[in-house]
N, C-alpha and C positions, 0 to 999 in steps of 0.2 A: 338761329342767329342771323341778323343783318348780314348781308354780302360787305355793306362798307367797313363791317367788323371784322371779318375771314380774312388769314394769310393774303395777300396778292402773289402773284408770279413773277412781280418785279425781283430783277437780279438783285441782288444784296448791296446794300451801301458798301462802298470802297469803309468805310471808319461809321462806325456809329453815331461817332461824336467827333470833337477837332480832337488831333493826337493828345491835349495834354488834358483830355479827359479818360483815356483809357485805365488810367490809372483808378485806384477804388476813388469811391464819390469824396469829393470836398466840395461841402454847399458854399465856404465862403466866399463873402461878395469879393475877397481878396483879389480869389482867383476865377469871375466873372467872365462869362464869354462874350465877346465882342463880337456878332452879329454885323454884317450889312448894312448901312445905315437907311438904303435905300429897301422898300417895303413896298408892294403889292397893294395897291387900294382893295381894300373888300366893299363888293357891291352891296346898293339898297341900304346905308346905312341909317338907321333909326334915326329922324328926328324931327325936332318941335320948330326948323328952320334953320337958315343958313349961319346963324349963330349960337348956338345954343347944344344942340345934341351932334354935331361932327367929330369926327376923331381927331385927338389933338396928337404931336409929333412923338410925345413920350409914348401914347399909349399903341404900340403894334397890333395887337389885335382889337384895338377898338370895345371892347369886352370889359364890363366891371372888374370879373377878377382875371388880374396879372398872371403868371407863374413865376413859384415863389424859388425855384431849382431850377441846376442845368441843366439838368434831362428835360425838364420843361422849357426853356427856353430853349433850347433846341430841336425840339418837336415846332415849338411855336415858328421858329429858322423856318427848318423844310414845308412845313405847309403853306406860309407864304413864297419862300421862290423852289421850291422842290416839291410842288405836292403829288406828285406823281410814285414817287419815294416815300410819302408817308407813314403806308402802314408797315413797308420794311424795317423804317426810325424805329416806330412806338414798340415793336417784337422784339430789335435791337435790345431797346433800353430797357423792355420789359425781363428779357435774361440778363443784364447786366445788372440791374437791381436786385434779381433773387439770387444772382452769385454773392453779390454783395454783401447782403442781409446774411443769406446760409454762411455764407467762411466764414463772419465775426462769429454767429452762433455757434459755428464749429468747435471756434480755436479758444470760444469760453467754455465750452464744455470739456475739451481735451485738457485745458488750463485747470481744472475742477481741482482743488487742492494742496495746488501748489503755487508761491511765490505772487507769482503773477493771475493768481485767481481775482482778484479782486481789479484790477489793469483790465483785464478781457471783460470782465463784465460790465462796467462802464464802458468800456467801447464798443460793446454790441448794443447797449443802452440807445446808445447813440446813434449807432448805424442804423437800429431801429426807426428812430425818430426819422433822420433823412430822410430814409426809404419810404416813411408814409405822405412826408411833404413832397417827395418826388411822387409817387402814385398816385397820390392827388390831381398833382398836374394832369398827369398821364391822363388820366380819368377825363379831366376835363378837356385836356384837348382832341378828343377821341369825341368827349359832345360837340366842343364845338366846331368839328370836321363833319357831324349829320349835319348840325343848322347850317352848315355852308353849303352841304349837298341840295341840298332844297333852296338856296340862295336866300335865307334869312338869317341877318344879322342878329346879334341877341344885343336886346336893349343894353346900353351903355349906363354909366351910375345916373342916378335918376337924378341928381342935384344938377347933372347937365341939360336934363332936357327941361327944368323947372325954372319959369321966366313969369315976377312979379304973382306967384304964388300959383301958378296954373302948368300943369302938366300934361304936354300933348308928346306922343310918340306916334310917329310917321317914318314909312306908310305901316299899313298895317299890319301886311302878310297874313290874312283871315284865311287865303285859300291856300298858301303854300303850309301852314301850320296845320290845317287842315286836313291835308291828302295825304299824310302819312299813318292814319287811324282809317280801320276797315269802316265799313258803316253802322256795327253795331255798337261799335265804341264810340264812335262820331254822334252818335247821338243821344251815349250819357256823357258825352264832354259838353255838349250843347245844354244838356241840362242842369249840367256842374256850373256853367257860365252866368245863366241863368238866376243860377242861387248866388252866385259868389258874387255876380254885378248885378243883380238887376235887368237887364237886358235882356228881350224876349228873344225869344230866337227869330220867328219871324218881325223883328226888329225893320223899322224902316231906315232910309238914309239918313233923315232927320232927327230921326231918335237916338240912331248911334254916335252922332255929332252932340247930342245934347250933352250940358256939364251936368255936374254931381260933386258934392265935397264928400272929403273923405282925410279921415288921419292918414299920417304917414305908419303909424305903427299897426293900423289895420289894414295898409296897401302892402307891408310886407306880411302879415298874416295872411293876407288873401295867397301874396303869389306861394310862400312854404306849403299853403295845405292845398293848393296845386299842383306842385311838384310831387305830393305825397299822393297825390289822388290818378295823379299819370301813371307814376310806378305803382299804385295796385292795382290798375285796370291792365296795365301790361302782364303783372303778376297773375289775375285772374282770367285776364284773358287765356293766357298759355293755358294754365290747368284745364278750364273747359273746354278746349281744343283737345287735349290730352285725354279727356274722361271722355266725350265724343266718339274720341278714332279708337279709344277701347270698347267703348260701347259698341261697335261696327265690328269690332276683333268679335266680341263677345258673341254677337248674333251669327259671323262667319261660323264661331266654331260647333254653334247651336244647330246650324244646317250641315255641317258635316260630321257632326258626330262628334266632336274632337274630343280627347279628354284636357282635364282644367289645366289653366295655366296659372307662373305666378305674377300676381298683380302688376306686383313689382320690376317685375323683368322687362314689361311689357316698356316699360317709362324706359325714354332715356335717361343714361347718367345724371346730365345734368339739368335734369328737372326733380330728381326725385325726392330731392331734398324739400323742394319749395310743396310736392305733393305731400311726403310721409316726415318730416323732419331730417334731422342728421342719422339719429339712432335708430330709423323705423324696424321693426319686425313684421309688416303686415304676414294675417296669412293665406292661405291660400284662396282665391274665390273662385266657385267651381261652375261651369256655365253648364246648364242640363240642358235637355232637347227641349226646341219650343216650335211654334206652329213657323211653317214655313213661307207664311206670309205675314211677317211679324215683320214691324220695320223698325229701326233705330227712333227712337220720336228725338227732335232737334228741340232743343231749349233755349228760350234767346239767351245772352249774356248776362240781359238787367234782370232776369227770372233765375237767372240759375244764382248771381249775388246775393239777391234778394233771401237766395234759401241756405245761404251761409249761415251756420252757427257761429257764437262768440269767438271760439279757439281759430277756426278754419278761417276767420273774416281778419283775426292778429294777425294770423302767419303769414295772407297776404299783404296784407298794410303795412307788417314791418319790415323796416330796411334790413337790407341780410347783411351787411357790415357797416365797421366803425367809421371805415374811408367814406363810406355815402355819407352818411350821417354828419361828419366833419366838413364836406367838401358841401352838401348844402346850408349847412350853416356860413362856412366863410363866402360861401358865391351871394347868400342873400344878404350879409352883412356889406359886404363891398355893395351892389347895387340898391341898396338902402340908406345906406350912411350918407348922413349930411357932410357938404364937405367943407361946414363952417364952423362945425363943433365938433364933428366924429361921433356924432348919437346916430343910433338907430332908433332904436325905441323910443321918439316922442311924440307930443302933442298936437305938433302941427299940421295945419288943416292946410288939405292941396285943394285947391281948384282943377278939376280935369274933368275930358269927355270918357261918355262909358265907350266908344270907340278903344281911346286909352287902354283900359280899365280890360276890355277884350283882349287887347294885345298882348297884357301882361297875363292875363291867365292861361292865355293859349300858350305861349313859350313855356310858362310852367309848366302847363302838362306833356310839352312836349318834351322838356327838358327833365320830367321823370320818367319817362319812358327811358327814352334814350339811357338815362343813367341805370335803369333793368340791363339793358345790351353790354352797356360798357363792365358792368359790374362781373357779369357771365364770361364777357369773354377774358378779361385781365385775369380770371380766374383761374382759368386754366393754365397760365404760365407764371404769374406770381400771386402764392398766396393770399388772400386778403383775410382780416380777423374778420371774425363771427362778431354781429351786433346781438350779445345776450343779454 
């Protein structure tokens, strides 16, 4: 797991949240936290020039999608004038939501029968619901705490940066999007780019300036099955890492004699689900004596994909919960949506450079990665459903 993911050693927030959130969640706009008005520029902000792609006064994070809760605005609070405090907030809020969610559960289950059985069960219904629009946030603002770590802003709604039908997004961030993928992944992200824009990798200046038309409803196909294609490279990356340092165990135990281990044991917890599913049985694999100058042979990344079967290529590909799966449909819906009509899905043709066109796919994939991280670690403190 990322370091900007792990616990910090920061002392504990004095309050979570303002005092008159301590109380269980009420998402109403009713009772709305009133925020500082005064906000933190965020550097390098995306845009198509001095009018057009800047952040307007409504929008605090600058970011297509809002947060729709006050655990989310309030995470959104501390990492503009507290970031320092951040990840204490999100651990905060992340127990305060699974109290939340478990007592309604509780006190409908204990209710089972009587009178008020039916009263508890719509109010866990409910607190359900919250808790996912709250996780959501969480979710997201957790990605957009990496993109700021690497000082790249994420593209703003794209009806802002589109002026007389052309679409430029500035600057580009090619290498900060870049340096956070080892080099073997960097170079089926360059060959993902490739297919998905056009653009050679060795690409020259002129070329990446050049336009290209393209619909809006295949600029947002491009960036979703970028984000999908980030979080399976993340996903397959781990595993071949993992089959790797077992293969290495494997040949240790082959020179010392050892007797077998089990497969299983070998994984951490919280991988072993993405290696064997939920219910695995593997069973035992047993390493015999082998010559002692036998080396581990290293497999690239794109060879070892390449030798995925159908079942093994799903389990990577698919999202492991409902929250991702939700959280990138409304994050591409917000950065999609026209903001004349409220359509995503249509016909019209942008004028843009494959520069552009780069931009958005690289934030995709790095913005599925990143959602691998965030998925793992929220996981361990509050539940998330299984995407079955």
């Amino acid at each position: 797991m990322d370091n900007c993911l792990s616990r910090h050693s920061t002392p504990t927030l004095p309050s979570p949240r303002p005092p008159s959130l301590q109380k269980p969640h009420n998402f109403s706009p009713k009772t709305a936290v009133k925020f500082p008005a005064k906000r933190r520029a965020f550097p390098g902000i995306a845009s198509a020039g001095p009018s057009h792609c800047e952040p307007t006064p409504s929008s605090s994070l600058n970011s297509p999608l809002e947060p729709r809760s006050l655990p989310g605005r309030y995470l959104s609070s501390v990492l503009q004038n507290q970031r320092q405090l951040f990840h204490v907030a999100v651990s905060d809020e992340l127990r305060l939501l699974a109290n939340d969610r478990d007592g309604a559960l509780s006190r409908m289950l204990l209710s089972a029968g009587s009178d008020e059985a039916c009263l508890h069960r719509r109010v866990a219904q409910l607190k359900e619901h919250e808790c996912q629009i709250a996780i959501e946030d969480v979710m997201f603002m957790l990605i957009f705490y990496k993109f700021s770590e690497i000082k790249v802003p994420l593209v703003p709604r794209l009806s802002r940066c589109i002026y007389n039908g052309r679409l430029e997004i500035w600057p580009s961030k090619d290498w900060e999007l870049e340096s956070i993928h080892s080099l073997e992944i960097l170079k089926m992200i360059k060959e993902h780019v490739t297919t998905v824009t056009g653009l050679r990798a060795d690409s020259s200046v002129t070329d990446n300036w050049a336009t290209t038309k393209i619909t809006r409803l295949m600029l947002g196909r491009v960036y979703v099955a970028s984000i999908l294609y980030g979080y399976f490279l993340k996903s397959a990356s781990l595993r071949h890492q993992l089959e790797q340092s077992l293969a290495s165990v494997s040949q240790d135990l082959r020179l010392g004699h050892r007797p077998s281990l089990q497969f299983q044991e070998l994984c951490p917890s919280g991988l072993r689900s993405l290696l064997f599913g939920r219910n695995s049985n593997m069973q035992c694999v047993s390493y015999g004596q082998g010559s002692s100058n036998q080396e581990v042979k290293h497999e690239t990344l794109k060879c070892y994909v390449m030798g995925f079967d159908p079942e093994t290529l799903q389990s990577c590909a698919k999202l492991r919960t409902k929250e991702a799966v939700s959280l990138i449909e409304n994050h591409s819906d917000a950065l999609f949506e026209d903001g004349k009509t409220g359509l995503v899905e249509n016909d019209e043709v942008i004028l843009t450079s494959f520069s552009s066109l780069k931009r958005l796919a690289l934030e995709a994939v790095a913005f599925g990665s990143f959602l691998w991280d965030t998925e793992e670690y929220i996981d361990t403190v509050y539940k998330l459903k299984e995407n079955n």
